[in-house]
N, C-alpha and C positions, 0 to 999 in steps of 0.2 A: 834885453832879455829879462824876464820879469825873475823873479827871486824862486818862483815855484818851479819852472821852465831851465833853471839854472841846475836845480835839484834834480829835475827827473834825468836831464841830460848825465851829470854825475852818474847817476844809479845807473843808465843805460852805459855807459862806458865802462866801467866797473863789471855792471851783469853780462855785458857780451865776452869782453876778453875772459872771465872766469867759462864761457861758452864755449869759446875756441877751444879751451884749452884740453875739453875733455873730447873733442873730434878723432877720431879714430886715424890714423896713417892714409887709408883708402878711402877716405874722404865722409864715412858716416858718421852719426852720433846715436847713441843708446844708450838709455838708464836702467836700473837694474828694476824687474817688477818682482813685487812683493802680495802675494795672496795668504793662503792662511796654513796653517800645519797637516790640512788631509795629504798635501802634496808631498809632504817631503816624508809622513808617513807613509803614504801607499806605496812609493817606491824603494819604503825599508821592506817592507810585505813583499815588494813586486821581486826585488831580487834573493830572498829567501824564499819564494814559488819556485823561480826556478833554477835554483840550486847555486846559486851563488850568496849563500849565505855567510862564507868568510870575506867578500868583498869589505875594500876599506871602506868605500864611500858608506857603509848602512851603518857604521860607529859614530864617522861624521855628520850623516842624515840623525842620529840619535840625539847629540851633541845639540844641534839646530831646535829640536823639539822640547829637550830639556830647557834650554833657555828662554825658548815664547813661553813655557807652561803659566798661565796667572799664578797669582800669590793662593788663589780660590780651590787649585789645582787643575781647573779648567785650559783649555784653549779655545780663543777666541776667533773668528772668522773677519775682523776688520778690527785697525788702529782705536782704540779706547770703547768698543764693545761694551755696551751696559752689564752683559753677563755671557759665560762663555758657552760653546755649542754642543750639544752631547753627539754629533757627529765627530765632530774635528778631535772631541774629546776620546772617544772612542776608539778612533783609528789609532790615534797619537799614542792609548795606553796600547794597544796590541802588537805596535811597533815595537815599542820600547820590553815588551813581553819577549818577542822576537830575538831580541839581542841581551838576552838571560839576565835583564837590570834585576835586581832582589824586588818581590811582591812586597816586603816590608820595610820597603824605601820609602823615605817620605815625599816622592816623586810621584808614585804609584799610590801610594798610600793615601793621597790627595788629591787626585784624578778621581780613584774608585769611591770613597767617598761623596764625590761630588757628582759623580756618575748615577749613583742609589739614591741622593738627593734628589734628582730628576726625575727621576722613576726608574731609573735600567735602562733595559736593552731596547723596552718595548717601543720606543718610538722612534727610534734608528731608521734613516735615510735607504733606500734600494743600492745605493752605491755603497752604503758601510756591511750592507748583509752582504753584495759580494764578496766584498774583501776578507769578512769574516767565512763566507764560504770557502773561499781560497784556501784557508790556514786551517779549513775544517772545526770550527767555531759555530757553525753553523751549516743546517740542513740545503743544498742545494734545491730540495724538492719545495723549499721554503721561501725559494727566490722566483722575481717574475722567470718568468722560461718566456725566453727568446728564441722561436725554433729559424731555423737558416731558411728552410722552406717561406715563413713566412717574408723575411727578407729582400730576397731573389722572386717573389711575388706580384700581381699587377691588379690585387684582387680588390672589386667594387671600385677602381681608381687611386689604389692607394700603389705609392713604390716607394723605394727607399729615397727618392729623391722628395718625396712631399715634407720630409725632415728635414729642422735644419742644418746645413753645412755640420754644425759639430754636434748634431745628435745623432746625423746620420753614420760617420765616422768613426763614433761611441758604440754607438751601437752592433755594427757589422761584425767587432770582433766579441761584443759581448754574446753575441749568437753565437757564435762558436764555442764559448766557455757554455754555455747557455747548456752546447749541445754534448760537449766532450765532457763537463763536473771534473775537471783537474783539483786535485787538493793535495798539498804538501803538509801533513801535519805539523803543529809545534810538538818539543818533547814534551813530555807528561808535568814536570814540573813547571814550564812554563806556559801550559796553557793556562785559557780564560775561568776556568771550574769557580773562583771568586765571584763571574757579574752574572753566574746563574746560582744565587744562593737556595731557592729551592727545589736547585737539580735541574739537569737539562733535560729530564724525562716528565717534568711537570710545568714545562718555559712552555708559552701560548707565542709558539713563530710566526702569527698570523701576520697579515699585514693591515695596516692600518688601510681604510679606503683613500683611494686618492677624493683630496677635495674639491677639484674639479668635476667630477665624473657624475655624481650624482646616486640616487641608493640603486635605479634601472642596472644603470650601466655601471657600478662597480660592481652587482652581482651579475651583470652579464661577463665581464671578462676574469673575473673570479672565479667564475664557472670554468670558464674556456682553460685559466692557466693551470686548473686541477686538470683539466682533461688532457691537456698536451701536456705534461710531466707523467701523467698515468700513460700515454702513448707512446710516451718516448722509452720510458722503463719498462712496458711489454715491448719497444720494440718494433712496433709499428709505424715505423717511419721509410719507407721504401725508396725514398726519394735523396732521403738523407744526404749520403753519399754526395751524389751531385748535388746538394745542393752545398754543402759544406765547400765542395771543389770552388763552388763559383764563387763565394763569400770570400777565400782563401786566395782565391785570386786576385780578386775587388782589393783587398786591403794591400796584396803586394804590388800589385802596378799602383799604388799611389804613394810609395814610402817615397818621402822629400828626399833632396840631394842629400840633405845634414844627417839622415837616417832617422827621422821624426814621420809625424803624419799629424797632416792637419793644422799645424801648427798651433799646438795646445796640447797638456800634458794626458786628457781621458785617451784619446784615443792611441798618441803614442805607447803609454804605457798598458792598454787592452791589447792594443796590436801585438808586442812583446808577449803578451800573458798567451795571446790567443796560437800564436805561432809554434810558439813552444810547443802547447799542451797538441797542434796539429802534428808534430814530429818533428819541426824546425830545429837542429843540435843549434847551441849557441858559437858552433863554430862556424856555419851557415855565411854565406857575405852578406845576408839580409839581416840576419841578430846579430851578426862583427859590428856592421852599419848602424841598429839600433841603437846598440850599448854605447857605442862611440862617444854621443853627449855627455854622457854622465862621466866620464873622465877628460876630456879634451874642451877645455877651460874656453880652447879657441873657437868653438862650434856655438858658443853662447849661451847655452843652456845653465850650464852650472855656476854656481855662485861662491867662492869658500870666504870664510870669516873667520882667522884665527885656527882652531881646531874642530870647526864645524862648518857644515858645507850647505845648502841646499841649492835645487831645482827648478828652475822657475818654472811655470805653468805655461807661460808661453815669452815669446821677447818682443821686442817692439823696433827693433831699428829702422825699418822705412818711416812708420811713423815718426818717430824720431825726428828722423832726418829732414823729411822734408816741414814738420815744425820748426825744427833750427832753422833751416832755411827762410822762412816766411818770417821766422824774428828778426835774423840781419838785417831782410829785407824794409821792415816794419821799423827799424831802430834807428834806422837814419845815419846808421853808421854804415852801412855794406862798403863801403871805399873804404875803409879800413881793412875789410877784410876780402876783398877780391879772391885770395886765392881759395881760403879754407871756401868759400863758397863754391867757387867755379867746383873744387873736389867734391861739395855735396852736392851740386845739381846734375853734373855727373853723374855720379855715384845712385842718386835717383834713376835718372832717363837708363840707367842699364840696367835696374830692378824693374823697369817693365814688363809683365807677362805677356810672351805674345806665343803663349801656346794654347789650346783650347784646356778645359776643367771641368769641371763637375756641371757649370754652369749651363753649358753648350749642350748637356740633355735635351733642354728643353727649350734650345736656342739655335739648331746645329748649322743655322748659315751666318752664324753671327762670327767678325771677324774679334779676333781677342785684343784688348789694350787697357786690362788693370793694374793695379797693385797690389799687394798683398799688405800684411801688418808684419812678418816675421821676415830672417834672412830667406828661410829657403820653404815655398807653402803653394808653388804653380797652381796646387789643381783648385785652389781657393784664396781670389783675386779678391777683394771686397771693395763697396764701392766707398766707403768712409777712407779708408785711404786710396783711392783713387781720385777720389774728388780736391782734399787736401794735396796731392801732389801735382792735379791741376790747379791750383790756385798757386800751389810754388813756382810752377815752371814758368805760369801767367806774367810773372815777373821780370822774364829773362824772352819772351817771346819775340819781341821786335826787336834784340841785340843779333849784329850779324852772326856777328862766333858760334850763338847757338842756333841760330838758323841753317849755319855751315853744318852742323853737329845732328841735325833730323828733330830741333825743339818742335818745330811744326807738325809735322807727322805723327810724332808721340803725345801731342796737346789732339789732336783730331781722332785719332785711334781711340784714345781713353774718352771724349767728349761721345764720339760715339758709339761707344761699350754703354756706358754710364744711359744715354737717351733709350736704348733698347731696352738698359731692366729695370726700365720705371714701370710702379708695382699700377695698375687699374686703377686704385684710390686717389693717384696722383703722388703716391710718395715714393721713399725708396728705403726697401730694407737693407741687410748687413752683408749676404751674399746672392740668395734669388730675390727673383719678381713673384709678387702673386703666393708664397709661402707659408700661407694664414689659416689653414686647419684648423679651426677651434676642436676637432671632432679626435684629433689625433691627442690632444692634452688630456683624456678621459684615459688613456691606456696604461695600466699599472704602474709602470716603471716611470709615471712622468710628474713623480712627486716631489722632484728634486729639481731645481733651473728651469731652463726651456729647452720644450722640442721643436720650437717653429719660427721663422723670422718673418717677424710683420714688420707692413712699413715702421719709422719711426721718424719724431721730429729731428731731430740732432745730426742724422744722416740726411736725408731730406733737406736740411737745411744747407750742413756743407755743399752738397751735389748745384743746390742752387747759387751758391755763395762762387761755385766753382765756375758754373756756365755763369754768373754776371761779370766775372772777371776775365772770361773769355769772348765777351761781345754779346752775351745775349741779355734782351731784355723782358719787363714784364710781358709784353706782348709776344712770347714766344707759343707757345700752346704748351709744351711740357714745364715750361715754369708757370706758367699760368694754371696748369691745374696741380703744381706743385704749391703754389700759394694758397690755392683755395684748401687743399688740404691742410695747411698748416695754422690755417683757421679755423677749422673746421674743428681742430681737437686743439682749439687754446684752452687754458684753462677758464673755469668763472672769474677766478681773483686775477687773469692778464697774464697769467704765468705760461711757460711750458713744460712739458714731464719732461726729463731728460733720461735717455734710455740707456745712454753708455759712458753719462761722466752723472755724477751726484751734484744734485738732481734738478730740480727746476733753475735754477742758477744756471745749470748745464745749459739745458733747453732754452729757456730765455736767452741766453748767453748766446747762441748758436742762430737763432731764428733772428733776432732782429739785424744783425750786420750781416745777413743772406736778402733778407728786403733790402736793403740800403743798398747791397752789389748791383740788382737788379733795374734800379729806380722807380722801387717801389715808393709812396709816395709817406715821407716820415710824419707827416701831419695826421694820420692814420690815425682815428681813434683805438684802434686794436694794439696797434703801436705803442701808443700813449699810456697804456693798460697796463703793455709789460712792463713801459720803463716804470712805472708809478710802483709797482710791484718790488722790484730790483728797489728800487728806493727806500721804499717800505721797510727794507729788511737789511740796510743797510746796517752795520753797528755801531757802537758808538765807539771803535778804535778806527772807523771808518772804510775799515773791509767788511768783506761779505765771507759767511760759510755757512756751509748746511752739511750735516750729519748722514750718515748711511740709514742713520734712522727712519728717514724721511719717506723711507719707501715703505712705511707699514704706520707711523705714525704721524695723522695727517696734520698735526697740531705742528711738527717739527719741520714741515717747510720751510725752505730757506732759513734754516734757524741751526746754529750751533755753538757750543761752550766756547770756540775761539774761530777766529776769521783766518783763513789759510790766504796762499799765494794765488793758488790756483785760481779758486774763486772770486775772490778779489780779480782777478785780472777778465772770466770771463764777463761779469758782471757790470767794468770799464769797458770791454772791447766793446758791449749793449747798447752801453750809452752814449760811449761816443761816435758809433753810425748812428744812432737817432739825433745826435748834435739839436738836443731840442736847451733851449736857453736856462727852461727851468732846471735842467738836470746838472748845471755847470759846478754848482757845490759841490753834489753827492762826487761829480767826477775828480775834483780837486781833493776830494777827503780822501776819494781810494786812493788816489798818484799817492797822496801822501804817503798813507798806511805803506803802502809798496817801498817805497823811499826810505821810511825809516824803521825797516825790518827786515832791510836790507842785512846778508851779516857781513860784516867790514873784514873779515876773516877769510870767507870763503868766494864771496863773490856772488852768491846766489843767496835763497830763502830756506830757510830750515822749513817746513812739513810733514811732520809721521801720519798725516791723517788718509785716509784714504780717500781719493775724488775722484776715481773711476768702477764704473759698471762693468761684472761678468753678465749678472743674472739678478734680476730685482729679487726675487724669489715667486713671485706670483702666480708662473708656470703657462701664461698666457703668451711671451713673450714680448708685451704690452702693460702701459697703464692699466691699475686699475679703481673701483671707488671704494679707497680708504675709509670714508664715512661709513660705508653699509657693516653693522654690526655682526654680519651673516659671515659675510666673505672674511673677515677679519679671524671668527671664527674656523670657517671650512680652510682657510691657509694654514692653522696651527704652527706660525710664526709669529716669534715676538720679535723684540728690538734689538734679541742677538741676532736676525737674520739668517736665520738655520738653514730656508732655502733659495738661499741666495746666493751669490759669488761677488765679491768686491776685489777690486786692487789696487793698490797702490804703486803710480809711475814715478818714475826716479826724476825722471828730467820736467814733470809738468811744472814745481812749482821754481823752476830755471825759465823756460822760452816762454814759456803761455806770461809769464810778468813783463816781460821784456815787449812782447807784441805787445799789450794792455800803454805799456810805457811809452812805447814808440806812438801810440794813434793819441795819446793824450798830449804827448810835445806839441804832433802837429796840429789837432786842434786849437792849443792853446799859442801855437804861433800865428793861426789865420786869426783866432779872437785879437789879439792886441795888435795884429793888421788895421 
């Protein structure tokens, strides 16, 4: 065994036992996710709306906020943030306004400052006006209007289903506020009267145009939102009623087991908002059920720290889990650990959805066999974790035990979910097929994240990576025109965008061990392109990282102040399916890097950075061309990322190093063969 090979095996025994050890009783694994302070503010707001404003938890959500605050008195929206976001900032001061902090604190003191630095109010996100409408800080009639009617609608082909999965979800209950204007006011000395210093009878609530949309069409539906808020306030809504009933319905058949929806924190906490302000008492078993997370530690949601608590936005254990799983597998150790696995593959194969979901709209003979990202999310199965829990189970499929156990059946069910919602393009987006609306990204309210799931590489890639490790190959037709697409939008410079981990690292990282599953053929000049790329950008501690930056600044490609775990390890997993000769250093630098950053402490890698995607910000829910000085413009984000969503997962830079570790052993055990 060669001296480098001795090394990595060390760090692999090391990093898996520190793996085991955080497995759950019931056989899963989850790391805590971390996004940014709107979350844990909204739901100080959320439960002072409705009337739980002595609740313990909004002292502790306070607590939370006070401590991310920057030294700048901003809040930032991702781990080292070039500068902080006047959204997050925003929400964070009226929170803490909320729960009577002194206005000449130097907490508050240092927010509003840096608030009026920015300019104000005036460029605040559609989601921070709601919130401000809520607490009566602002004019409802000043908000997009969302009428229920249009909703519950089928008009020119548009329905709620052309949204996606969590704008639709967002949405529905936002309609209802839209349509009921609930507002709990603050008392008088803790309102906001400070961030309109020339009086709120002379503040311009306009809305900024959405920068997609264009000057046609943001004065056509500028038009329209004056006229449906002038309709709704004469009145003239006849339909209302019913349509409110059906909306009101929609959101209650889909509350999750855990009393959540959607599995993500906009719509649980609209749903909440929207219930209420429908006559829902919070004694209700549907708001008993909502509120439930936010105190019951075991449900997953809630985080505490000391004397401060937050929320997460959403959780990840399937993910999780079956990542842990694919790294035992990957590690070359799994006979060490038989049992803790046999509890995760388990523990997988029972989180199978085999109910129909939102999907089945527009699918309704299709039989169901996904998985979701969260504990408890049925009516939204995705296929990025379905594909990945195909490639775990892929593992365990010719062993009898779990062939005794139905592995076959649960590998065929999900293989054909997955083949059904491959998108026309040949890819595969995040929950539907075909989800690409460019025409719905124009509509007021859509200046914030995304409304629409387009295919992407990164998912695309798993779903193929999944079917090559379940028998299929390039000559299949749905991988086959899975490949061509994923050509089709390489980049110039051999890269790929990565849509839900940061970022071309991501992408790159993902596509070429999806060829390799296949046998696709790695002499591939396209191939060659990426890895050369990957190499490119290699650094000289001999990891890889790229910045959140990277999605608005195209110079900052694969490029960042320090090389993380994560990345590093997608960037090996790259290289070593392309097993191309020339790449044997770069692959030997990163093992290293991995090895000796290793912490001898904890068993895993230290990383605060953030290396997963909510929402690039771009509002397309796709790449776009950073070059063009226009678009750059019409976004009106910078490199704080204002409309975007980043997170940061607990466990990535633990299994993703550990896989990277595991395929570089065996490479370097066939090389000295």
């Amino acid at each position: 065994m060669s001296s480098a090979s001795a090394l990595i095996e060390d760090t692999l025994r090391r990093s898996t036992a520190a793996l085991a050890k955080v497995q759950h009783d019931d056989g899963h694994f989850v790391g805590v996710v971390q996004t940014n302070a709107t979350v844990d503010a909204e739901w100080c707001l959320a439960l002072w709306c409705i009337g739980l404003d002595n609740h313990p938890l909004r002292n502790r959500l306070g607590r939370a906020l006070l401590n991310s605050q920057r030294p700048d008195g901003s809040w930032e929206v991702f781990y080292g943030a070039p500068t902080g976001d006047i959204n997050a900032t925003v929400e964070a001061y009226a929170a803490l306004c909320s729960l009577g902090i002194q206005k000449n604190s130097d907490h508050l003191s240092r927010a509003r400052n840096w608030i009026f630095a920015k300019g104000g109010l005036s460029g605040i996100r559609v989601f921070t006006r709601y919130w401000l409408a809520l607490i009566g800080e602002w004019p409802w009639r000043h908000t997009p209007n969302i009428p229920p009617e249009v909703l519950v609608s089928q008009l020119h082909g548009f329905s709620i289903y052309s949204l996606a999965q969590w704008a639709r979800a967002t949405l529905m209950p936002i309609g209802l506020l839209s349509s009921q204007r609930p507002v709990r006011r603050l008392p008088d000395a803790w309102r906001l009267d400070e961030l309109f210093p020339g009086g709120r009878e002379n503040f311009d609530y306009g809305m900024p145009s959405n920068p997609l949309a264009g000057p046609f069409w943001n004065l056509f539906f500028r038009t329209g939102d004056t006229c449906s808020h002038w309709v709704q306030e004469w009145g003239l809504v006849p339909f209302r009623r019913l349509a409110r009933a059906y909306v009101r319905d929609w959101i209650v058949t889909r509350q999750a087991s855990d009393g959540t929806w959607s599995g993500v924190q906009p719509p649980w906490v609209y749903s909440i908002l929207a219930l209420k302000a429908e006559g829902f008492p919070l004694s209700h078993p549907i708001m008993v059920k909502a509120l439930e997370p936010l105190e019951n530690l075991s449900l997953g949601w809630r985080v505490d720290d000391g004397d401060a608590s937050s929320i997460q936005a959403t959780n990840s254990p399937v993910w999780d889990t079956i990542q842990a799983v694919i790294a035992f597998s990957d590690s070359g150790l799994i006979d060490q650990y038989s049992e803790s696995v046999d509890k995760a593959v388990q523990w997988i194969m029972d989180h199978q959805i085999l109910v129909p979901g939102d999907w089945s709209i527009k699918h309704p003979g299709l039989l169901p066999g996904g998985w979701a990202f969260e504990y408890s999310n049925d009516f939204y199965p995705d296929f990025d974790d379905t594909a990945l829990a195909l490639i775990a189970l892929s593992h365990f499929r010719n062993v009898g035990k779990w062939q005794n156990r139905g592995i076959e059946a649960a590998i065929e069910r999900g293989i054909n979910w997955l083949l059904a919602m491959q998108s026309s393009n040949g890819g595969w987006a995040a929950f539907d097929n075909d989800n690409n609306s460019q025409f719905l990204t124009k509509l007021p309210f859509c200046e914030f994240g995304e409304v629409i799931d387009p295919t992407s590489v990164d998912v695309t890639s798993h779903v193929m990576e999944a079917l090559g490790k379940n028998g299929f190959s390039y000559s299949h037709p749905s991988v086959k025109r899975a490949c061509e697409y994923l050509f089709k939008v390489q980049e110039p410079d051999g890269s790929w965008f990565g849509r839900w981990g940061v970022n071309y690292v991501y992408g790159t990282g993902a596509v070429i061990p999806a060829l390799a599953s296949i046998g696709f053929d790695m002499n591939d000049a396209r191939v060659g392109r990426g890895c050369e790329w990957l190499r490119a950008h290699q650094m000289a501690s001999g990891g890889w990282g790229e910045s959140c930056v990277s999605y608005i600044e195209d110079e900052s490609a694969g490029k960042a102040k320090t090389a993380t775990a994560s990345q590093t390890a997608w960037a090996l997993m790259a290289l070593v399916a392309a097993n191309r000769p020339e790449d044997r250093p770069a692959i030997l630098e990163g093992s290293k890097f991995l090895v000796d950053t290793l912490s001898a402490e904890s068993g895993t890698w230290r990383e605060p950075e953030f290396t997963g995607t909510g929402f690039p910000g771009y509002g397309v829910g796709q790449t776009a061309k950073l070059s063009d000085p226009a678009l750059l413009s019409r976004l009106r984000q910078g490199p704080e990322l204002s409309r975007a969503f980043m997170l940061h997962y607990g466990l990535y830079s633990h299994y993703y190093p550990i896989v990277a570790l595991g395929r570089c052993q065996k490479l370097l055990e066939k090389v000295h063969k």
